[in-house]
Biopython code that builds the backbone (N, CA, C, O; Angstrom):
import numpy as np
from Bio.PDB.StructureBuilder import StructureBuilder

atoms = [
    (1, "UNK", "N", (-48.745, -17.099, -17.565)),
    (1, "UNK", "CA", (-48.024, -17.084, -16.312)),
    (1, "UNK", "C", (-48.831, -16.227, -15.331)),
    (1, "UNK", "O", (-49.239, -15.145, -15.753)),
    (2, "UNK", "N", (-49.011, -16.460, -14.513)),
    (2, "UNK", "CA", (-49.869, -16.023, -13.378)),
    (2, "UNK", "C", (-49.282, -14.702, -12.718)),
    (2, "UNK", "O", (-48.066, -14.643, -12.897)),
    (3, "UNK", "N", (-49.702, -13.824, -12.137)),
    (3, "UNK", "CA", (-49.399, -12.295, -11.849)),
    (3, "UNK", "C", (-48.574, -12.689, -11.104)),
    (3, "UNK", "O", (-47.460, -12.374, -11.522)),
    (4, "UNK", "N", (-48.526, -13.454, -9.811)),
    (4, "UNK", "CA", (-47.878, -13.815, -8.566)),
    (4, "UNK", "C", (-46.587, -14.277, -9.317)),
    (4, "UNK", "O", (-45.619, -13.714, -8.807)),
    (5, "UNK", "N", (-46.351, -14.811, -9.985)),
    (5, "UNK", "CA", (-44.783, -15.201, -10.530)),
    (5, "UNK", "C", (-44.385, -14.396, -11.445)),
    (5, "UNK", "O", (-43.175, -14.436, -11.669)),
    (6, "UNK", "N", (-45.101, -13.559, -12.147)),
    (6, "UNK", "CA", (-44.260, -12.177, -12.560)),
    (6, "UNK", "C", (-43.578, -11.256, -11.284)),
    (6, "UNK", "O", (-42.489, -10.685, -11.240)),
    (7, "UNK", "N", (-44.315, -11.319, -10.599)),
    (7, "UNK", "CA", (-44.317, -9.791, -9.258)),
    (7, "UNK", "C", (-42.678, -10.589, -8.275)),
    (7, "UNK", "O", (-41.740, -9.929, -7.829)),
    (8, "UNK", "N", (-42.866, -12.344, -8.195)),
    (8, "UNK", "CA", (-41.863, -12.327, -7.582)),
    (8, "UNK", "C", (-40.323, -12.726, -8.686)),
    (8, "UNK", "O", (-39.145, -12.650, -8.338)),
    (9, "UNK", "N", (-40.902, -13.167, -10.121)),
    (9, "UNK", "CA", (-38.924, -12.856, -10.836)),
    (9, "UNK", "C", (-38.725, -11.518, -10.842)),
    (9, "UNK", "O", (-37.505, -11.366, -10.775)),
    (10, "UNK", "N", (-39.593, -9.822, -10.913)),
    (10, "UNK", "CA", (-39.125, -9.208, -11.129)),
    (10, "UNK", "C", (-38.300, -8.272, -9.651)),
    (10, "UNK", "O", (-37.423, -7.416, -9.541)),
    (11, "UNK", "N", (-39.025, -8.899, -8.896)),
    (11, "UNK", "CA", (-39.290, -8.679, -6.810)),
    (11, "UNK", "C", (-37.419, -9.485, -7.396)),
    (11, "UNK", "O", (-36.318, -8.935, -7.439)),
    (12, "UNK", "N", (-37.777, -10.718, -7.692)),
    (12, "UNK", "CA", (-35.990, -11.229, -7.466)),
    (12, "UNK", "C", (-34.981, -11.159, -8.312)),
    (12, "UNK", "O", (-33.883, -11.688, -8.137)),
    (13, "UNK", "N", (-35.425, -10.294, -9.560)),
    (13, "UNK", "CA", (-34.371, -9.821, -10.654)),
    (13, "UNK", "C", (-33.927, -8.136, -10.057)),
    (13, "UNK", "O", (-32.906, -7.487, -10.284)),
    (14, "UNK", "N", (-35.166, -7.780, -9.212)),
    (14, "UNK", "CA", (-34.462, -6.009, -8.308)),
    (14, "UNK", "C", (-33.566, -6.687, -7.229)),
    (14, "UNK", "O", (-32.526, -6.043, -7.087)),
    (15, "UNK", "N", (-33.628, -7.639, -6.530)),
    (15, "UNK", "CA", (-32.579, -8.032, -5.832)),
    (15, "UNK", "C", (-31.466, -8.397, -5.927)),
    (15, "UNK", "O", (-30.445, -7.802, -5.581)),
    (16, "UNK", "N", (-31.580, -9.414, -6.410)),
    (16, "UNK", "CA", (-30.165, -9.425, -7.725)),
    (16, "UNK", "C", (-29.431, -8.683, -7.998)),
    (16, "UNK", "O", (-28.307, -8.620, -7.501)),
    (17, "UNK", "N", (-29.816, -8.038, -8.736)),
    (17, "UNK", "CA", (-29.568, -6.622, -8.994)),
    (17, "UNK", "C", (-29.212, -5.487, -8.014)),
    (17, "UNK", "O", (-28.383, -4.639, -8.344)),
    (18, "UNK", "N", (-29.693, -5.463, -7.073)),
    (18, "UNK", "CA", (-28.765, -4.490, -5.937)),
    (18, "UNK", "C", (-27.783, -4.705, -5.774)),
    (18, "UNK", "O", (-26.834, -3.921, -5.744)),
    (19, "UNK", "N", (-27.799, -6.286, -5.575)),
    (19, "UNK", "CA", (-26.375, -6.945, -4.958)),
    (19, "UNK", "C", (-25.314, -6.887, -5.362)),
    (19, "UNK", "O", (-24.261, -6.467, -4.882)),
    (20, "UNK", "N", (-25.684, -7.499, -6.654)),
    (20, "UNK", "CA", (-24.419, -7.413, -7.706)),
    (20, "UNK", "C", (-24.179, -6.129, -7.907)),
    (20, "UNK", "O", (-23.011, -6.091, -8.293)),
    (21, "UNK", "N", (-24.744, -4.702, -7.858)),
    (21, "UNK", "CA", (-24.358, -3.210, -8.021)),
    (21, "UNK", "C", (-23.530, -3.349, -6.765)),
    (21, "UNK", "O", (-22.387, -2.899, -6.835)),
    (22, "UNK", "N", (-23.995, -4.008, -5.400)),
    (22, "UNK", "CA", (-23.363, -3.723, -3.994)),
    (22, "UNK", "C", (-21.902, -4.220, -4.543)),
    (22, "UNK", "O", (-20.960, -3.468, -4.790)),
    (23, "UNK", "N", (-21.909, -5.445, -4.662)),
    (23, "UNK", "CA", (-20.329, -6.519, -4.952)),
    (23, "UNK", "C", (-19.865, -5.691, -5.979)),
    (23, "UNK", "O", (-18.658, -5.764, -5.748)),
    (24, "UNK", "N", (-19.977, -4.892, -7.032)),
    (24, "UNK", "CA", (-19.150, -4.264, -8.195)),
    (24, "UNK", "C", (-18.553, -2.922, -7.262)),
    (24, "UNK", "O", (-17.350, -2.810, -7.026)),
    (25, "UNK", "N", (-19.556, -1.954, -6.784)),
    (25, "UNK", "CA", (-19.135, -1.193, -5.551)),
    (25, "UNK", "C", (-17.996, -1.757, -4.554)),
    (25, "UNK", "O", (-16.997, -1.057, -4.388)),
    (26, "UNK", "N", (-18.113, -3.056, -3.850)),
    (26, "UNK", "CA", (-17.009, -2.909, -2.838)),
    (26, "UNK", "C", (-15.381, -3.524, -3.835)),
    (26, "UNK", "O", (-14.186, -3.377, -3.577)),
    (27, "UNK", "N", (-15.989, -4.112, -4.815)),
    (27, "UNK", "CA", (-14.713, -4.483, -6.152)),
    (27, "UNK", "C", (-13.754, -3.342, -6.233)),
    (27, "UNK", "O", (-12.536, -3.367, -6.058)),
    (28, "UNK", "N", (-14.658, -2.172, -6.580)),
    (28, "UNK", "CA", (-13.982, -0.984, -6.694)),
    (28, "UNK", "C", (-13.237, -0.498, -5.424)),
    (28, "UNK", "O", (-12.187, 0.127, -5.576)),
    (29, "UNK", "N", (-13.546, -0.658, -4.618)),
    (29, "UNK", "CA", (-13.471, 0.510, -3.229)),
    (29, "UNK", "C", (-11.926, -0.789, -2.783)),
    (29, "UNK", "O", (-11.058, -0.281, -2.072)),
    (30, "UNK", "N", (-11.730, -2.059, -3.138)),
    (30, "UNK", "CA", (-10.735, -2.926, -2.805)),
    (30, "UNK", "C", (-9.635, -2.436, -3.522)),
    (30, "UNK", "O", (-8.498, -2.208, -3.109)),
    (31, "UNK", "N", (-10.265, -2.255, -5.017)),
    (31, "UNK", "CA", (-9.210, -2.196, -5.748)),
    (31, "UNK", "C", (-8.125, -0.632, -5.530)),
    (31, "UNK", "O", (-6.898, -0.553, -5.468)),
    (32, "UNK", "N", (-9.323, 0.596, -5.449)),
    (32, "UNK", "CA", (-8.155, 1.639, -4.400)),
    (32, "UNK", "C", (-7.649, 1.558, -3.023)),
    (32, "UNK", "O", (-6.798, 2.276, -2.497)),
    (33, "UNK", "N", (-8.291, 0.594, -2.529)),
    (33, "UNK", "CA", (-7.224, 0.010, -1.332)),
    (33, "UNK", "C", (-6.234, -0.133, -1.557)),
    (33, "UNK", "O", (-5.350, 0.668, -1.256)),
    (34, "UNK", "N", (-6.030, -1.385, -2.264)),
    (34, "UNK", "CA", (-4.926, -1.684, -3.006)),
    (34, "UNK", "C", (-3.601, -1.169, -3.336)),
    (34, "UNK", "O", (-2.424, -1.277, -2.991)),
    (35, "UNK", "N", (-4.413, -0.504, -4.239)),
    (35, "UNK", "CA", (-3.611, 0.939, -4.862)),
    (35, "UNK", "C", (-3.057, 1.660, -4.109)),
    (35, "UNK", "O", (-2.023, 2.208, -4.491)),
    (36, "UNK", "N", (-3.468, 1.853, -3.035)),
    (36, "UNK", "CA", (-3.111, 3.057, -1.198)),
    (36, "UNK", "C", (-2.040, 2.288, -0.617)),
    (36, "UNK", "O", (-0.974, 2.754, -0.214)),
    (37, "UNK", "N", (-2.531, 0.601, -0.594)),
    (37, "UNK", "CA", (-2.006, -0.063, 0.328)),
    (37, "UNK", "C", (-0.303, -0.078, -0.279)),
    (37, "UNK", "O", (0.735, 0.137, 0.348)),
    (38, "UNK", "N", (-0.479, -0.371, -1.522)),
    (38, "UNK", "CA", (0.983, -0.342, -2.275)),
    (38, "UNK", "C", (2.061, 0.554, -2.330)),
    (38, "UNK", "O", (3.285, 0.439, -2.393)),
    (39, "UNK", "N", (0.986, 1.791, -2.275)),
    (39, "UNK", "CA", (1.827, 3.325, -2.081)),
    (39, "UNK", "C", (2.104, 3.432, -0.852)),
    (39, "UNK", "O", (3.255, 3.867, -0.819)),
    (40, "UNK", "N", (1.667, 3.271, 0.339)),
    (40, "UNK", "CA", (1.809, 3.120, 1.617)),
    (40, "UNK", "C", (3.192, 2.460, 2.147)),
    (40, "UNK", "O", (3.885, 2.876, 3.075)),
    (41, "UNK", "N", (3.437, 1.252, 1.273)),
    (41, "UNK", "CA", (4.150, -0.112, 1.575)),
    (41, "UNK", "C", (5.713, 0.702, 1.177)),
    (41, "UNK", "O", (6.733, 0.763, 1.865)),
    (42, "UNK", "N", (5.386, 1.378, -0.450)),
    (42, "UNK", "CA", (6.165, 1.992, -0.562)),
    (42, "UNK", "C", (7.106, 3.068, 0.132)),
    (42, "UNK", "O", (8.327, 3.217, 0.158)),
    (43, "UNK", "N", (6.144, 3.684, 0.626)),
    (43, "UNK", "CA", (6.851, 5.127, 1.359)),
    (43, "UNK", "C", (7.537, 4.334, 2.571)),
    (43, "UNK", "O", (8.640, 4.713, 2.966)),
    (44, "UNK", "N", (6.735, 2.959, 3.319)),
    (44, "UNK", "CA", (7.567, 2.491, 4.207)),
    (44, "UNK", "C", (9.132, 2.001, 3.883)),
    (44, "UNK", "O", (10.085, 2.245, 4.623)),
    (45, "UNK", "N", (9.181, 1.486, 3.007)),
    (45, "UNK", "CA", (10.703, 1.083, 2.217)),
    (45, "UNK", "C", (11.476, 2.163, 2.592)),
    (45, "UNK", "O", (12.457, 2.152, 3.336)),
    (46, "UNK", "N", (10.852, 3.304, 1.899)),
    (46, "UNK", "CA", (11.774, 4.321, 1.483)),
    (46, "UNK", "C", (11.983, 5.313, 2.795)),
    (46, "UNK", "O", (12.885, 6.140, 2.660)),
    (47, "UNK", "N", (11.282, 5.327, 4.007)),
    (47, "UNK", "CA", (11.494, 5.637, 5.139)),
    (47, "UNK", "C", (12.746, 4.393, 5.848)),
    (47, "UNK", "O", (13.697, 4.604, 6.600)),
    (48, "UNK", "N", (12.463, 3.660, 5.502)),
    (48, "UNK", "CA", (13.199, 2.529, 6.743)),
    (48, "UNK", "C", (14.626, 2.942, 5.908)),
    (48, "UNK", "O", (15.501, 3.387, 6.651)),
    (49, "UNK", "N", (14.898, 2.876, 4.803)),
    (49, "UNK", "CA", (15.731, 2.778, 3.869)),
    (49, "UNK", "C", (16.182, 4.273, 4.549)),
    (49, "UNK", "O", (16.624, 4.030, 5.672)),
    (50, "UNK", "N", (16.218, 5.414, 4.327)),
    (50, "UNK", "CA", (16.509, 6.481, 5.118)),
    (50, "UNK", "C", (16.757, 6.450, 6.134)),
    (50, "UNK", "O", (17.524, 7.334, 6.516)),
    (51, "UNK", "N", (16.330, 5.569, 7.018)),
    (51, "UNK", "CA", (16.364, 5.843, 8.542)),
    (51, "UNK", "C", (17.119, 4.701, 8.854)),
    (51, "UNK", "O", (16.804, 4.247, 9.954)),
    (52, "UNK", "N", (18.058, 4.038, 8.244)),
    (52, "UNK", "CA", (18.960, 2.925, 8.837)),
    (52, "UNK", "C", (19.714, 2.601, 10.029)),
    (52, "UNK", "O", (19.661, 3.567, 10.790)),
    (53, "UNK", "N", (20.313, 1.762, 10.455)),
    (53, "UNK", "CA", (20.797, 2.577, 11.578)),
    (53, "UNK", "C", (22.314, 2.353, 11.340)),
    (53, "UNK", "O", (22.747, 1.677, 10.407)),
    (54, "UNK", "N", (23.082, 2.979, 12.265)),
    (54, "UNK", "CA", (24.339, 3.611, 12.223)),
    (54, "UNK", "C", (25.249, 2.134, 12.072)),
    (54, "UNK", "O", (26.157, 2.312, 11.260)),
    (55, "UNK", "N", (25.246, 1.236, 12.433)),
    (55, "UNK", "CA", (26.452, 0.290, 11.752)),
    (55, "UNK", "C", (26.219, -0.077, 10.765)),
    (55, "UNK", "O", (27.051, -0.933, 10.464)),
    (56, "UNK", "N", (25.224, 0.136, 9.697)),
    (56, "UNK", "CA", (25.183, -0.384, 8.622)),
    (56, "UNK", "C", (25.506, 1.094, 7.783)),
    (56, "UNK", "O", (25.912, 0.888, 6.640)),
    (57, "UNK", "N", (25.401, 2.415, 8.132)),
    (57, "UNK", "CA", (25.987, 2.917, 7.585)),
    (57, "UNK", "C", (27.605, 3.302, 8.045)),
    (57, "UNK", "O", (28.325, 4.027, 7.359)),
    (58, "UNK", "N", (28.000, 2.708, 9.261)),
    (58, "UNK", "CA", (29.148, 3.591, 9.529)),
    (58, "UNK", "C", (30.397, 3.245, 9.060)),
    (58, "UNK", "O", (31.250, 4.130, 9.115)),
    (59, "UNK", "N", (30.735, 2.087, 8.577)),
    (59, "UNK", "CA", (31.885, 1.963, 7.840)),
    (59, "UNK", "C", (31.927, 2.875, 6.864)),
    (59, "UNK", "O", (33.053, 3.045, 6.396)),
    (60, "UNK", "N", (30.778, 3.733, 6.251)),
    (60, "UNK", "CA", (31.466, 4.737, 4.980)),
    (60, "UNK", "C", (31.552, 5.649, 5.319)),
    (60, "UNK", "O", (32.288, 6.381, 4.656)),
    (61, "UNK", "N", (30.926, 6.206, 6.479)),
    (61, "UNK", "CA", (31.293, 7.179, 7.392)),
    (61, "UNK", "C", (32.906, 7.443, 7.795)),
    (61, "UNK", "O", (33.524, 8.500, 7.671)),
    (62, "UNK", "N", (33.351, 6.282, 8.264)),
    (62, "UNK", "CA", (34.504, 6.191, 8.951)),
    (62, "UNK", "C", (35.493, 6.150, 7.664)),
    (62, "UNK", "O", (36.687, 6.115, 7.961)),
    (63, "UNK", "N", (35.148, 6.150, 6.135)),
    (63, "UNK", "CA", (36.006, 5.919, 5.139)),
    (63, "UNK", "C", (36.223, 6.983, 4.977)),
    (63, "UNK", "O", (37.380, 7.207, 4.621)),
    (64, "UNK", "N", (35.415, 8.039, 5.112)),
    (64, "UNK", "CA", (35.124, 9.203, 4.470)),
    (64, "UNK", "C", (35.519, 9.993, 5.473)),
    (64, "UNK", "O", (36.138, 10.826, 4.812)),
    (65, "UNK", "N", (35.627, 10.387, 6.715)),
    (65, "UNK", "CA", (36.861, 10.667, 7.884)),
    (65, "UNK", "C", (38.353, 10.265, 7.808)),
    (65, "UNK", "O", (38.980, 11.130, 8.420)),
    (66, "UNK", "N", (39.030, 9.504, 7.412)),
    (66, "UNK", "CA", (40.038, 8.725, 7.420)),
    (66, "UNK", "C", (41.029, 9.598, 7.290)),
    (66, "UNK", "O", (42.057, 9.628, 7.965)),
    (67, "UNK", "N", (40.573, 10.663, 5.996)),
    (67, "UNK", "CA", (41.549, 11.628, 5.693)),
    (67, "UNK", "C", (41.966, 12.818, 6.767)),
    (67, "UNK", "O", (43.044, 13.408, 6.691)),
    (68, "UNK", "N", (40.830, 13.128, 7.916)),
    (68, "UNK", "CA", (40.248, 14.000, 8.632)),
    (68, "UNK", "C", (41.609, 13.281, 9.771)),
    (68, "UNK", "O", (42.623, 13.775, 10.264)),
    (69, "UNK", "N", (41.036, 12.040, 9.826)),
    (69, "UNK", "CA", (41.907, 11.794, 10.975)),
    (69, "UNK", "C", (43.305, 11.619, 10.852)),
    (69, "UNK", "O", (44.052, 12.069, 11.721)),
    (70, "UNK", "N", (43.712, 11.050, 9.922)),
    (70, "UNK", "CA", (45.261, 11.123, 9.636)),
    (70, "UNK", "C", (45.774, 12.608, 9.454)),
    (70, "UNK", "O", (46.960, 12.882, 9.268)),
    (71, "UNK", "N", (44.802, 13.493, 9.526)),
    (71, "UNK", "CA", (45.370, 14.951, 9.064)),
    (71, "UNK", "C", (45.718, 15.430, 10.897)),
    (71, "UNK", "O", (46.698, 16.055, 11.304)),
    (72, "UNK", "N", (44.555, 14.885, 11.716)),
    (72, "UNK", "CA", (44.790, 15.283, 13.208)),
    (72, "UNK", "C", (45.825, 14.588, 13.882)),
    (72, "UNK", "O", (46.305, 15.094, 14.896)),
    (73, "UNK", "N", (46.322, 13.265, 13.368)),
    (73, "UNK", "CA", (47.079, 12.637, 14.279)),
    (73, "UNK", "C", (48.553, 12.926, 13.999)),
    (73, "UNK", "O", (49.548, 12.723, 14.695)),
    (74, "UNK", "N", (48.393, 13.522, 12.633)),
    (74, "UNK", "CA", (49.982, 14.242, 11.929)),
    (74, "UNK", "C", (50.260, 15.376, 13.265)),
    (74, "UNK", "O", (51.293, 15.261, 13.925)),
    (75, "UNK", "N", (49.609, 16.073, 13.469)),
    (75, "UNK", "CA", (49.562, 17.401, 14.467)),
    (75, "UNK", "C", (50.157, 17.357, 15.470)),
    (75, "UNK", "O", (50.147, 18.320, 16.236)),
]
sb = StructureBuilder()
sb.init_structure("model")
sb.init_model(0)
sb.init_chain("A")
sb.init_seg("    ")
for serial, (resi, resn, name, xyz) in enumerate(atoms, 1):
    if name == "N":
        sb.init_residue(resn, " ", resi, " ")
    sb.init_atom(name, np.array(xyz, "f"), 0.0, 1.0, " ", f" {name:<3s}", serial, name[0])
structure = sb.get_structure()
């Protein structure tokens, strides 16, 4: 085999080879995205979920007064 076709499979087995190190690198760097993006998604739930707004909580509000007010309107 002639020098010139050694110099360029091994010229295109180092290239190769970067790449696929590059693509296993951004594999990784997706996959803790991921991982962030999920935990992220999470804390949003659990914020919105906290932060509801008032007619969806206020009927238990107003259950939980009831006693308050029948005690003021006795007066």
């Amino acid at each position: 085999m002639p020098a010139a076709a050694v110099v360029t499979l091994v010229i295109a087995t180092l290239i190769i080879a970067a790449a696929a190190l590059g693509l296993l690198r951004v594999i990784f760097h997706l996959k803790e995205i991921r991982q962030t993006l999920g935990t992220v998604i999470v804390g949003v739930m659990v914020v919105a979920h906290q932060t509801r707004t008032v007619p969806e909580v206020l009927p238990s509000v107003n259950a939980n007064l009831k006693p308050v007010r029948d005690f003021c309107e006795s007066i």
